[in-house]
SELUM-9972 format. One line per 5 residues: number of its first residue (from 1); their letters; for each residue y, z, x of N, C-alpha, C, O. Coordinates in nm, 2 decimals, always signed. Example, Ala and Ser with C-alpha at 12.3 -4.5 7.8 and 13.67 -1.06 7.14 Angstrom:
2
1> as> -0.57/+0.78/+1.32/-0.45/+0.78/+1.23/-0.33/+0.78/+1.32/-0.33/+0.85/+1.42 ~ -0.22/+0.71/+1.28/-0.11/+0.71/+1.37/+0.00/+0.79/+1.29/+0.11/+0.80/+1.34
REM end
This chain:
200
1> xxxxx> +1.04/-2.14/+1.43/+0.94/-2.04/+1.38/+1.00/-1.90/+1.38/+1.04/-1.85/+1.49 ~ +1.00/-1.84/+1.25/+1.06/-1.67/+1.26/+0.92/-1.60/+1.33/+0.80/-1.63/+1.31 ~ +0.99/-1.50/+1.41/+0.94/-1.41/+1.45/+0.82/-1.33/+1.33/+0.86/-1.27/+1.23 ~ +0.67/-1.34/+1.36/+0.58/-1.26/+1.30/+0.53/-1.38/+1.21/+0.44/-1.36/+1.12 ~ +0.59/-1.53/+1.21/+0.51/-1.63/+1.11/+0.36/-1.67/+1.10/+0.34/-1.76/+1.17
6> xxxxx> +0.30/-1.65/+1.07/+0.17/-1.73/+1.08/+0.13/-1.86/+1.04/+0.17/-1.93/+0.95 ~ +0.06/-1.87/+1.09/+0.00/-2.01/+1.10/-0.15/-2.03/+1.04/-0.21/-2.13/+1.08 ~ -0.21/-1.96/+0.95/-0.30/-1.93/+0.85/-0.33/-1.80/+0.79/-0.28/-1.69/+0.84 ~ -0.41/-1.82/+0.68/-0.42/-1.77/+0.59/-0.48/-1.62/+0.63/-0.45/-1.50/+0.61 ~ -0.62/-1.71/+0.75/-0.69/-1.54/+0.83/-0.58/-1.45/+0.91/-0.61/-1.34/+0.95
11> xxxxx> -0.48/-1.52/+0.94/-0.37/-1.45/+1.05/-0.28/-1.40/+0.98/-0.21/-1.33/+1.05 ~ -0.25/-1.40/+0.85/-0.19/-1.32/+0.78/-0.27/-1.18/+0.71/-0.20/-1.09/+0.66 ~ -0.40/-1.18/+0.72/-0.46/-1.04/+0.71/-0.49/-1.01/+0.82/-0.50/-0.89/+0.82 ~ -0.53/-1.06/+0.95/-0.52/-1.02/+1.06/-0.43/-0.94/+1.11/-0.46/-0.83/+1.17 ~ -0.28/-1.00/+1.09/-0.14/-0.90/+1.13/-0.15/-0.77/+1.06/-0.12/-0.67/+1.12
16> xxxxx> -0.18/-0.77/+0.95/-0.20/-0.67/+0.85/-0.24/-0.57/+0.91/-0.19/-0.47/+0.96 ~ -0.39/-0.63/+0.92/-0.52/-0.51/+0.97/-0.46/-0.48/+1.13/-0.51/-0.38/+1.18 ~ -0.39/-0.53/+1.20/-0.41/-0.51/+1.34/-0.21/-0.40/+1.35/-0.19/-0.32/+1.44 ~ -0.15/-0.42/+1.27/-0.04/-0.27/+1.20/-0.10/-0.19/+1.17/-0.09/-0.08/+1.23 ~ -0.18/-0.20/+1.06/-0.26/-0.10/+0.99/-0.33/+0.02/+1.14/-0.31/+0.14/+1.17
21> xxxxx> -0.42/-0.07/+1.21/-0.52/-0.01/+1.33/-0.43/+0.08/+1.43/-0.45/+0.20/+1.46 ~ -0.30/-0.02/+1.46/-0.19/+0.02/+1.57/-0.13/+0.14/+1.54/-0.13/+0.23/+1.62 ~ -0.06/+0.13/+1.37/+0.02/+0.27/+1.36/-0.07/+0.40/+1.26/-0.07/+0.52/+1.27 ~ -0.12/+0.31/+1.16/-0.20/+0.45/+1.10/-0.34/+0.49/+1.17/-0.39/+0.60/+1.18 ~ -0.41/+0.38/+1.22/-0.50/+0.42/+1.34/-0.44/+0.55/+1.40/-0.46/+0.67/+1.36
26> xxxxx> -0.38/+0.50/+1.48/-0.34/+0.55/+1.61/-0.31/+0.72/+1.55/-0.34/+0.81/+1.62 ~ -0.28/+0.73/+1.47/-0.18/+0.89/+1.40/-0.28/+0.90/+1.34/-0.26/+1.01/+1.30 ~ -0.38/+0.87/+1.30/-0.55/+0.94/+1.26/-0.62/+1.00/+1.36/-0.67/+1.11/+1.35 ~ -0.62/+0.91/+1.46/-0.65/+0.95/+1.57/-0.66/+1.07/+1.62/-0.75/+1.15/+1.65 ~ -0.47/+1.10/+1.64/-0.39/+1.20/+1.71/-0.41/+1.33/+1.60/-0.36/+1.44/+1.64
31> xxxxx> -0.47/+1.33/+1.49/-0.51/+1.42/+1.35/-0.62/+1.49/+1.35/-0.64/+1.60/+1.31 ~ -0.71/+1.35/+1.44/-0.88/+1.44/+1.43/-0.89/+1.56/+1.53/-0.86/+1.54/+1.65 ~ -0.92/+1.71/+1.47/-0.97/+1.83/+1.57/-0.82/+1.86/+1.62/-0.80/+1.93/+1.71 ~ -0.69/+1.78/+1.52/-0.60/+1.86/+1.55/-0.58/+2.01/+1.51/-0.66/+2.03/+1.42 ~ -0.50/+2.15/+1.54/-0.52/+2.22/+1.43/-0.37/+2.24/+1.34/-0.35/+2.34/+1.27
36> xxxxx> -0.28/+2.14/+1.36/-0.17/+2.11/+1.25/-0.20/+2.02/+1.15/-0.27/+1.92/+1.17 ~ -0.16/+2.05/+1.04/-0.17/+1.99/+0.92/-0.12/+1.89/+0.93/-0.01/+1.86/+0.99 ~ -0.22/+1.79/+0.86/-0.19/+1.62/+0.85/-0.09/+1.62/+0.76/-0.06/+1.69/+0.66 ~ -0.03/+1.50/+0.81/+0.09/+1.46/+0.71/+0.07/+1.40/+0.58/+0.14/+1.30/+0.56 ~ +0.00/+1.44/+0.49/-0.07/+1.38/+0.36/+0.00/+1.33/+0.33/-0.06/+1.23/+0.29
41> xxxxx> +0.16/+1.32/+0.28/+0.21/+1.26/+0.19/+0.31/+1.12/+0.24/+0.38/+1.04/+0.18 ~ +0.29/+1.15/+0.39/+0.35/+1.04/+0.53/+0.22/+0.92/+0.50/+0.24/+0.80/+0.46 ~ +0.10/+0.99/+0.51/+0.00/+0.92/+0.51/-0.02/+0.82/+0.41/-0.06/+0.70/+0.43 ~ +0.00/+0.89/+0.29/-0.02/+0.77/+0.17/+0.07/+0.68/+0.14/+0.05/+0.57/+0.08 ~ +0.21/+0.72/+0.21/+0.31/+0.65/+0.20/+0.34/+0.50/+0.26/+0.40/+0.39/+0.22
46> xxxxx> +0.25/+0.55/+0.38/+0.24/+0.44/+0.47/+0.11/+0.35/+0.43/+0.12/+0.23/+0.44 ~ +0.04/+0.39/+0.40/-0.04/+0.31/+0.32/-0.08/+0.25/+0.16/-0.16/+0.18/+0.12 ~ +0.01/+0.31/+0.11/+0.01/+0.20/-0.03/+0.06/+0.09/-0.04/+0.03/+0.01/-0.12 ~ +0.17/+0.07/+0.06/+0.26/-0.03/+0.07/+0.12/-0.14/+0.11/+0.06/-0.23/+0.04 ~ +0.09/-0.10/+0.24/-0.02/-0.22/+0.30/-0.11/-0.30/+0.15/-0.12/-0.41/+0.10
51> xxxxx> -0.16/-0.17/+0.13/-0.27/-0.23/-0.02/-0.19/-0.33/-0.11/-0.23/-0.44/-0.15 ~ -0.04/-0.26/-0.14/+0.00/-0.38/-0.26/+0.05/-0.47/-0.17/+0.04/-0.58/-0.22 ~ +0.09/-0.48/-0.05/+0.09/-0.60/+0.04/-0.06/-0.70/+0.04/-0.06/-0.82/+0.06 ~ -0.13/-0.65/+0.01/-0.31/-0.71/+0.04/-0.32/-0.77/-0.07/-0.34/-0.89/-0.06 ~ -0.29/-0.68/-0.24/-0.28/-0.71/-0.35/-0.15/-0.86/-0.38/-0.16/-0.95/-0.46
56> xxxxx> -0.07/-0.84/-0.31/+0.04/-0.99/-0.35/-0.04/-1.07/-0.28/-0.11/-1.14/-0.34 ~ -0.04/-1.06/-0.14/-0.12/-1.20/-0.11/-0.24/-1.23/-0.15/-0.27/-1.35/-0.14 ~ -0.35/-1.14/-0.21/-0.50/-1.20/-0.32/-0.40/-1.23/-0.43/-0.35/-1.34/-0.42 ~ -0.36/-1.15/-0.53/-0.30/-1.19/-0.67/-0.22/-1.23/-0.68/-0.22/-1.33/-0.75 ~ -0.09/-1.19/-0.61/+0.04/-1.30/-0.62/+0.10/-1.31/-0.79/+0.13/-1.41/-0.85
61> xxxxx> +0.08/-1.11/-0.84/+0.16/-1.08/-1.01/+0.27/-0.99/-0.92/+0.32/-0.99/-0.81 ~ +0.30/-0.92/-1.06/+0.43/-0.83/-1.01/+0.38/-0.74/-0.90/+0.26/-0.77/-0.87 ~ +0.44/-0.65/-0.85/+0.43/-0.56/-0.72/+0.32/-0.45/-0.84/+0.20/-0.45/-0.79 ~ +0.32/-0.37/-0.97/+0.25/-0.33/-0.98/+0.16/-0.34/-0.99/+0.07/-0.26/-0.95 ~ +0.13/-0.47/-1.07/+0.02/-0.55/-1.10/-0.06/-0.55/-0.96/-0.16/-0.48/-0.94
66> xxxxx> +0.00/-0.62/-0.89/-0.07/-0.67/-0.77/-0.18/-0.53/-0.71/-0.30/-0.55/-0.72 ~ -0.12/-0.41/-0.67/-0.18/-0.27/-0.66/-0.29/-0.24/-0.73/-0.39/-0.18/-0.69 ~ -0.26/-0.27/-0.85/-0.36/-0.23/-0.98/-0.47/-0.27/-0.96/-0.57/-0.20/-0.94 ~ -0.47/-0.43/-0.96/-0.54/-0.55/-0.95/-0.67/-0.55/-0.82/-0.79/-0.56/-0.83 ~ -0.56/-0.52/-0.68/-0.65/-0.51/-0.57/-0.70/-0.40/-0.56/-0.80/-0.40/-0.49
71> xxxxx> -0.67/-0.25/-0.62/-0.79/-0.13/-0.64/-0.86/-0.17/-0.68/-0.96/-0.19/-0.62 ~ -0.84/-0.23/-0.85/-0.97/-0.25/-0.94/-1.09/-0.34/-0.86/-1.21/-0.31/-0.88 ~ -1.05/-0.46/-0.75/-1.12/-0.50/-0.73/-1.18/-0.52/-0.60/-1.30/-0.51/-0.57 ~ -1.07/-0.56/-0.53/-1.14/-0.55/-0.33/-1.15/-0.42/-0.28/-1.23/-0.39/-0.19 ~ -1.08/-0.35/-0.33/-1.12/-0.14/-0.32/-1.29/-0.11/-0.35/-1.38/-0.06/-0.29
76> xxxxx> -1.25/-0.17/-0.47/-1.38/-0.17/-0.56/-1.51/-0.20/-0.52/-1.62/-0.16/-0.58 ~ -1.51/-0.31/-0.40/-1.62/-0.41/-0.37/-1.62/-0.30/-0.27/-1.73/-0.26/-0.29 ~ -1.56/-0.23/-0.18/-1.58/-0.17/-0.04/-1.62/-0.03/-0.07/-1.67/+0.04/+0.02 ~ -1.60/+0.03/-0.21/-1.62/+0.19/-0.25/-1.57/+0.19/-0.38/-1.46/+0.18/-0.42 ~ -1.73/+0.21/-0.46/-1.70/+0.18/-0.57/-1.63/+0.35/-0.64/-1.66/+0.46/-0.59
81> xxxxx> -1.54/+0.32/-0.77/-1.46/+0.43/-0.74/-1.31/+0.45/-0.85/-1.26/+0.52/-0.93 ~ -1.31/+0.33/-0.75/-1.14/+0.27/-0.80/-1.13/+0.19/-0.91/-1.04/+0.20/-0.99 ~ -1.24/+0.09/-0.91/-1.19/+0.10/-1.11/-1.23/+0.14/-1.20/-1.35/+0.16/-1.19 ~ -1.17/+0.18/-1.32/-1.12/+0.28/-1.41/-0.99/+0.38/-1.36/-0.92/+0.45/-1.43 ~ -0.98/+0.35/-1.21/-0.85/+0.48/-1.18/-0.73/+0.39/-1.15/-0.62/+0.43/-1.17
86> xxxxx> -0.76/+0.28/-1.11/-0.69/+0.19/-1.04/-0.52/+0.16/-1.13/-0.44/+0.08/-1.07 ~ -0.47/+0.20/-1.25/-0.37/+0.18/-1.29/-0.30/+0.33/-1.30/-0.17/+0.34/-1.30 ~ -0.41/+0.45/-1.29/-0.35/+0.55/-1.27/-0.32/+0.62/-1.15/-0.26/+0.72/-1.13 ~ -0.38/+0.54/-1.05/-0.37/+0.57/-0.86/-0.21/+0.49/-0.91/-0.12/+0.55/-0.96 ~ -0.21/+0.40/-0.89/-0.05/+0.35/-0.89/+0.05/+0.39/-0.96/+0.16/+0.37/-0.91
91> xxxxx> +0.03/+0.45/-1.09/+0.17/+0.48/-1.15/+0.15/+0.64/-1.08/+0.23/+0.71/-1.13 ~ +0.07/+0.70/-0.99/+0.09/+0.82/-0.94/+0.16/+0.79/-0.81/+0.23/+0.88/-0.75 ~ +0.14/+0.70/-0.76/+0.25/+0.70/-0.66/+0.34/+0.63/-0.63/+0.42/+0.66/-0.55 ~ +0.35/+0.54/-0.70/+0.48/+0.45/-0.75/+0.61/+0.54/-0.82/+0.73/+0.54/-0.78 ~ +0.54/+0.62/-0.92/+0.64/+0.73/-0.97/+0.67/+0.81/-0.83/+0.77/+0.78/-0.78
96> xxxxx> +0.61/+0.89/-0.79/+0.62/+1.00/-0.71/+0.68/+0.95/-0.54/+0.78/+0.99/-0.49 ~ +0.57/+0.86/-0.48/+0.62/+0.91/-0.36/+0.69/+0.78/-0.29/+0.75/+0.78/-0.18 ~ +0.69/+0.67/-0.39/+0.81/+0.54/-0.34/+0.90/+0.55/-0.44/+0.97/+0.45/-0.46 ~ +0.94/+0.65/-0.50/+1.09/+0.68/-0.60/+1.17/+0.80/-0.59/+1.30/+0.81/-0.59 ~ +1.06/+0.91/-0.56/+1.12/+1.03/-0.51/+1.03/+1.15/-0.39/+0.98/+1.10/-0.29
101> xxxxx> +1.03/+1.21/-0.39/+0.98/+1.28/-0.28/+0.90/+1.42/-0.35/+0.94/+1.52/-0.29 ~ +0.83/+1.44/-0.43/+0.75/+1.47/-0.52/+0.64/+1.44/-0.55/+0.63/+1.34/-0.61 ~ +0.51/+1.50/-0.53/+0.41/+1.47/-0.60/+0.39/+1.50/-0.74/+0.34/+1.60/-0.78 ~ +0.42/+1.41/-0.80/+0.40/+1.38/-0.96/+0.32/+1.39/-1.04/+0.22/+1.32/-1.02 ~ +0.31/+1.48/-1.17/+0.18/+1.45/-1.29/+0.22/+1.34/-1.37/+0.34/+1.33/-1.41
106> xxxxx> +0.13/+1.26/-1.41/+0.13/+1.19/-1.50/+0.12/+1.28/-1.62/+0.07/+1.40/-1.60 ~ +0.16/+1.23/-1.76/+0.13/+1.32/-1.90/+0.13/+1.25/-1.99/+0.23/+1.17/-2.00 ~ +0.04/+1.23/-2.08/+0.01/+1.14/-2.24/-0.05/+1.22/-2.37/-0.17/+1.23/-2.40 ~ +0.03/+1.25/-2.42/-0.06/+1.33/-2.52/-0.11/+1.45/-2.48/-0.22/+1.47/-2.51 ~ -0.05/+1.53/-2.43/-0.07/+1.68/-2.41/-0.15/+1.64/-2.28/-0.17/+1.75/-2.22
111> xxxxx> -0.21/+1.53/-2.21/-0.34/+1.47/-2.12/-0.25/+1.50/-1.97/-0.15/+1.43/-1.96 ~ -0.27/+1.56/-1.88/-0.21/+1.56/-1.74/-0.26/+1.53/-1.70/-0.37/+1.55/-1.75 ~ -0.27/+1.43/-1.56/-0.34/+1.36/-1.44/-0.26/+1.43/-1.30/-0.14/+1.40/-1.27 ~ -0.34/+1.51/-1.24/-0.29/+1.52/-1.09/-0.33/+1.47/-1.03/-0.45/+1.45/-1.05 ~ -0.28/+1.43/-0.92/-0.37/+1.42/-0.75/-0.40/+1.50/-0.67/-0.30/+1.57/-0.66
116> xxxxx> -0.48/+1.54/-0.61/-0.48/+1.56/-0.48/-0.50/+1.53/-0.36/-0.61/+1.51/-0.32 ~ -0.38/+1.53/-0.28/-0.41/+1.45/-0.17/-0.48/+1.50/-0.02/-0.42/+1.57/+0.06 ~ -0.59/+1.46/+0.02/-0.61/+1.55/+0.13/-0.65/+1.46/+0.30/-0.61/+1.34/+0.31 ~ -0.72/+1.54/+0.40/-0.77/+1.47/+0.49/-0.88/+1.50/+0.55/-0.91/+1.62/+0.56 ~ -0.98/+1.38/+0.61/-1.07/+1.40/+0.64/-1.21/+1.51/+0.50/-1.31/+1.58/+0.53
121> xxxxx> -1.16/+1.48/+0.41/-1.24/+1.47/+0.28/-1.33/+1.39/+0.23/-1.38/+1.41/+0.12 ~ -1.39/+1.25/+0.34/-1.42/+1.14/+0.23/-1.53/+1.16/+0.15/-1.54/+1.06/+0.07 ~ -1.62/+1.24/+0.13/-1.67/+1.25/+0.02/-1.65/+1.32/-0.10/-1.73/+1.33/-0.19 ~ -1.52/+1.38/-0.10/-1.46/+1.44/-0.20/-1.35/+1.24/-0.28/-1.29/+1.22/-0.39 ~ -1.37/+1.17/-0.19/-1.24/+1.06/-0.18/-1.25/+0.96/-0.36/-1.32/+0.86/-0.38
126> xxxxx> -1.17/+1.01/-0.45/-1.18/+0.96/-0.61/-1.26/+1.06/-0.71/-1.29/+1.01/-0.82 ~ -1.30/+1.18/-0.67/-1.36/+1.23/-0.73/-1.23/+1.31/-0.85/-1.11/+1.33/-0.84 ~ -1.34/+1.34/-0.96/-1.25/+1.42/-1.11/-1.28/+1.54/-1.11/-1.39/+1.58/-1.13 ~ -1.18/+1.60/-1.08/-1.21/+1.72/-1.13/-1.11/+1.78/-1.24/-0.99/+1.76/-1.24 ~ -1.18/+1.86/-1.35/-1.15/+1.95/-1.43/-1.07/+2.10/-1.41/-1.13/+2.20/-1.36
131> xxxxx> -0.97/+2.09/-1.46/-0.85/+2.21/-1.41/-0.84/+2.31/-1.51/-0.85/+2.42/-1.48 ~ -0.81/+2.25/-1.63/-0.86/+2.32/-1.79/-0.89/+2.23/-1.86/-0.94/+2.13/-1.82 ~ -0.86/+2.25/-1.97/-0.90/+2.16/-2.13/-0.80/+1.97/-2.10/-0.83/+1.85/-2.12 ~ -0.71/+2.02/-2.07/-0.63/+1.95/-2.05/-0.51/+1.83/-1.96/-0.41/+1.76/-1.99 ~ -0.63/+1.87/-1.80/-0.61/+1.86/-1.71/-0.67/+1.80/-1.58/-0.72/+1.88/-1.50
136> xxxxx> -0.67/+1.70/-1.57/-0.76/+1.70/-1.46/-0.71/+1.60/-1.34/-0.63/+1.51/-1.35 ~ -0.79/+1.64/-1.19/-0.73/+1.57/-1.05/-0.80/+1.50/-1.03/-0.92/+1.52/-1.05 ~ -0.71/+1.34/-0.98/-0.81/+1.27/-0.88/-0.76/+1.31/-0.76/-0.65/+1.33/-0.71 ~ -0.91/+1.34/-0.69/-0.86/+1.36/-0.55/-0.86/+1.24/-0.45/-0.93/+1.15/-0.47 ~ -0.78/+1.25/-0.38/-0.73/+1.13/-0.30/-0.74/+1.16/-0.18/-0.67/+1.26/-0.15
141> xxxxx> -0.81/+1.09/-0.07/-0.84/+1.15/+0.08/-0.76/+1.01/+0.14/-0.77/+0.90/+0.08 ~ -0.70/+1.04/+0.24/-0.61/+0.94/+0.33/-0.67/+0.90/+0.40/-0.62/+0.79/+0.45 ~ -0.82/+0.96/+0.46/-0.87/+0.90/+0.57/-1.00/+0.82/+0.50/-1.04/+0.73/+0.57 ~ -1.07/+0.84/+0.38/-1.14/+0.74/+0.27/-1.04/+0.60/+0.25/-1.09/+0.49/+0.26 ~ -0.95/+0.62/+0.23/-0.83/+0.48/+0.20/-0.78/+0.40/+0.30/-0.71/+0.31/+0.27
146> xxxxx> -0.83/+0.42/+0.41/-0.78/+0.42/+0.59/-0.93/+0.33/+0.54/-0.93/+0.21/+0.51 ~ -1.02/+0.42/+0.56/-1.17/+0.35/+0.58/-1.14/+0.24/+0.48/-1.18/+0.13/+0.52 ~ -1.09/+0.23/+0.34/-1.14/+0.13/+0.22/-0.97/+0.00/+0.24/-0.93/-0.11/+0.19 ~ -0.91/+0.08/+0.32/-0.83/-0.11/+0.38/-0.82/-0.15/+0.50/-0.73/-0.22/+0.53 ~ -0.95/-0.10/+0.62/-0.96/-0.17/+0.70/-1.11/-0.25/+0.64/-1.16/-0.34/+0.69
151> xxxxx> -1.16/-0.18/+0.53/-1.29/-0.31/+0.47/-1.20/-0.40/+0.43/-1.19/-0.52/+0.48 ~ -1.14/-0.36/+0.34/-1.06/-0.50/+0.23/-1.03/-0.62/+0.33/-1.07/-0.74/+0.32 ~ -0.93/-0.51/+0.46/-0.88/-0.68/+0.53/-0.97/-0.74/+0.63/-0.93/-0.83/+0.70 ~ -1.11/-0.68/+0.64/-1.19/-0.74/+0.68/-1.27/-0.86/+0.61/-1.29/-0.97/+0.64 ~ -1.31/-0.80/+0.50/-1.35/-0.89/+0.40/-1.26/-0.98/+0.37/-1.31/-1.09/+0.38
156> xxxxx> -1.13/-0.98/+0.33/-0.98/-1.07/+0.33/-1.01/-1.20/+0.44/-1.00/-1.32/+0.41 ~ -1.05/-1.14/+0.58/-1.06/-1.18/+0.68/-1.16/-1.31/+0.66/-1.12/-1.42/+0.70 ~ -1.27/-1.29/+0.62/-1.39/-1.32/+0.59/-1.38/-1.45/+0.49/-1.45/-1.55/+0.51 ~ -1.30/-1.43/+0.41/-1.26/-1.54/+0.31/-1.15/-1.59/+0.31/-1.11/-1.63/+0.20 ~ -1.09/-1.60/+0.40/-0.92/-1.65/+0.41/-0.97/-1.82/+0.39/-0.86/-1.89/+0.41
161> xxxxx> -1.05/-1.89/+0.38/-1.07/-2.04/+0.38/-1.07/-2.04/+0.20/-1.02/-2.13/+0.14 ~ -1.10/-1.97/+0.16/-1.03/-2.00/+0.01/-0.93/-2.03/-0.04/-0.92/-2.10/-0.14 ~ -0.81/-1.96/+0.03/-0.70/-1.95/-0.03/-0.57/-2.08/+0.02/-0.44/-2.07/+0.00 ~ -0.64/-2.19/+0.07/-0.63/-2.29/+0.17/-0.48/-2.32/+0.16/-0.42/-2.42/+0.11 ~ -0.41/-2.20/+0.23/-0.28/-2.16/+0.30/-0.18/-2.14/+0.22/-0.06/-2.15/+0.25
166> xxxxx> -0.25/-2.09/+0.08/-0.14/-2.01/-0.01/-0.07/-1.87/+0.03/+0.04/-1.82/+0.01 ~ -0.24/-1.79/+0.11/-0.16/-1.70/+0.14/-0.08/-1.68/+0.30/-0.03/-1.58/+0.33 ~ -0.08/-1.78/+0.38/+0.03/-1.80/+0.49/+0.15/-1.83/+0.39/+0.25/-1.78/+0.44 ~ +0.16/-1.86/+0.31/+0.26/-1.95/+0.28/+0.33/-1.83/+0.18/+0.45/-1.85/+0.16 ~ +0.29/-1.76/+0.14/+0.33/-1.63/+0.07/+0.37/-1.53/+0.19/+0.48/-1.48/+0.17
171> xxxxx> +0.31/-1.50/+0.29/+0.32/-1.40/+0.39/+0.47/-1.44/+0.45/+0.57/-1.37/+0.43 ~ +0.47/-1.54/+0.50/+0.56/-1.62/+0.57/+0.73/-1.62/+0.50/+0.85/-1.59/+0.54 ~ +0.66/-1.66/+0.36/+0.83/-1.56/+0.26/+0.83/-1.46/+0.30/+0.93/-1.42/+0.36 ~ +0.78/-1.41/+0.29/+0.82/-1.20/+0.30/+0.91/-1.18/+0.46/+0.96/-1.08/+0.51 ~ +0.92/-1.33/+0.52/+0.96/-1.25/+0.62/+1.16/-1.30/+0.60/+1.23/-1.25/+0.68
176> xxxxx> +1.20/-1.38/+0.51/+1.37/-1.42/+0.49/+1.35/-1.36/+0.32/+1.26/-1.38/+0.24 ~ +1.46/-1.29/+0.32/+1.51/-1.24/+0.20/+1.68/-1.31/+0.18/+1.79/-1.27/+0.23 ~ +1.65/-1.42/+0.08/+1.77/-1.52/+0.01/+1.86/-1.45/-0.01/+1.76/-1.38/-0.03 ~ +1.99/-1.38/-0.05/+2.06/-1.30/-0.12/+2.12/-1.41/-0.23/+2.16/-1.53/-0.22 ~ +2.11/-1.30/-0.34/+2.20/-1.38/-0.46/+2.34/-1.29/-0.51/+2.34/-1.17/-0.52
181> xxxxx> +2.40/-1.36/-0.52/+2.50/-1.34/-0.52/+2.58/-1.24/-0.59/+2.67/-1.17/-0.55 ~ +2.53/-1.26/-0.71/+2.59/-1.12/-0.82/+2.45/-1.00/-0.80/+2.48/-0.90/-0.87 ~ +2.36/-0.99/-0.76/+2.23/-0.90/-0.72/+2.31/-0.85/-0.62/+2.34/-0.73/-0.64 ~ +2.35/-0.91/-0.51/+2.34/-0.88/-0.36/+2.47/-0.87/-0.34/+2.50/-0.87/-0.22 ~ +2.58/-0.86/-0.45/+2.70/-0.91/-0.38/+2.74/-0.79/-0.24/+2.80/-0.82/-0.13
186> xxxxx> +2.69/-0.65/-0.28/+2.81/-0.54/-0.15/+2.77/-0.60/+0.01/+2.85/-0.61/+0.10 ~ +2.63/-0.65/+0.02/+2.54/-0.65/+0.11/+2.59/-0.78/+0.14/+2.65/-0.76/+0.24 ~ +2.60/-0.87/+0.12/+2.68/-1.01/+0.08/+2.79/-0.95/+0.17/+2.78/-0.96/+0.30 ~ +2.90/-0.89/+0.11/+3.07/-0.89/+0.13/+3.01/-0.81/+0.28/+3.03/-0.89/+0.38 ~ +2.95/-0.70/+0.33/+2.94/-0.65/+0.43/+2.89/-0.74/+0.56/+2.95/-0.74/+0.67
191> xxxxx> +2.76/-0.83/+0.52/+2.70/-0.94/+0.63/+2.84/-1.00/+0.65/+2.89/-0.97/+0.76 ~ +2.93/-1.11/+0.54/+3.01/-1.19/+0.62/+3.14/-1.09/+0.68/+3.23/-1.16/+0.74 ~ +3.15/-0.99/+0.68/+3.22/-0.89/+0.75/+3.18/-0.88/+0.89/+3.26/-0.83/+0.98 ~ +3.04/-0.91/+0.92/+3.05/-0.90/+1.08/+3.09/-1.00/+1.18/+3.13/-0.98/+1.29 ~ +3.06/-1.10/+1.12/+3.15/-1.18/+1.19/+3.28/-1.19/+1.28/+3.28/-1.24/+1.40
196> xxxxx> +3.39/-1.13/+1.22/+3.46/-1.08/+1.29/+3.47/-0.97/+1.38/+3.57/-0.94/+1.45 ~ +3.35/-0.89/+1.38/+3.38/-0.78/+1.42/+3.29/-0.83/+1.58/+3.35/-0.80/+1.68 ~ +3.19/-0.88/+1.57/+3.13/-0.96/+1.71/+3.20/-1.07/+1.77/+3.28/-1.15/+1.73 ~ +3.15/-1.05/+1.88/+3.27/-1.16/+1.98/+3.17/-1.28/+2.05/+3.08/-1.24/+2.12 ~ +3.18/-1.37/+2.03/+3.08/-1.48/+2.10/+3.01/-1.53/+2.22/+2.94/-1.63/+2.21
REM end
């Protein structure tokens, strides 16, 4: 058995939620009635991953998809909000803060979309606002998103007998990554390189 396998479907959103509580908990925590500025863009960082983590194991499409998919809809059931936004929450941070280190506009036709990211906001949390003619923010609160994926993996939690050990059995991959050969070859030639360099 690898280290972190589970052995059902509820224990695979369990681990989730109980990361989730341990490390972004815990740094929420150390945030509230601080008077240094939260790390807003640490914060989302570390939490979008979890959501399209939530989104592969309910949907199990591509990594965008899957994001899209679980705003539009387990987001959706815990704070209603997120769909209609839910394809443009993700290509705003898929572009911006898992590609480069930038907070990003989207643009279509002269149309900009910003974010704003804030803390301890939540009732500002998906709201539109109007910038000019041509412009407008979703605002995005880190500690609303905190609150809407410790519901998801609660509710996750709640119905893990549906998914009757598809999603152990999905979680459980994520933990060996196969290398192929012409994909992987540098990472390839470097692993069987250590071999000789360790002694038995």
């Amino acid at each position: 058995m690898l280290l972190g396998e589970v052995k059902s479907d509820e224990q695979a959103f369990r681990q989730i939620l109980d990361r989730l509580e341990g490390d972004v908990g815990t740094i929420l925590q150390l945030l509230v009635g601080s008077e240094k500025t939260a790390p807003y863009w640490a914060l989302v960082r570390m939490m979008f991953p979890i959501a399209e983590s939530l989104g592969d194991l309910i949907h199990h499409a591509r990594p965008t998809e899957n994001l899209r998919s679980v705003l539009a809809t387990q987001f959706e059931a815990v704070r209603p909000g997120y769909q209609g936004k839910a394809a443009t929450l993700s290509l705003l941070y898929r572009h911006s803060l898992i590609h480069q280190d930038e907070l990003r506009v989207l643009e279509t036709g002269g149309k900009k979309i910003w974010w704003r990211v804030s803390f301890a906001m939540r009732d500002q949390h998906l709201a539109l606002v109007r910038g000019d003619p041509d412009a407008v923010t979703i605002h995005f609160d880190t500690t609303a998103f905190y609150d809407d994926l410790i519901a998801v993996c609660h509710e996750a939690i709640a119905k893990a007998r549906q998914w009757n050990g598809s999603v152990m059995t999905r979680y459980n991959e994520w933990l060996t990554l196969t290398l192929k050969p012409r994909k992987d070859k540098a990472a390839i030639e470097e692993i069987y390189a250590f071999w000789p360099l360790v002694k038995p």
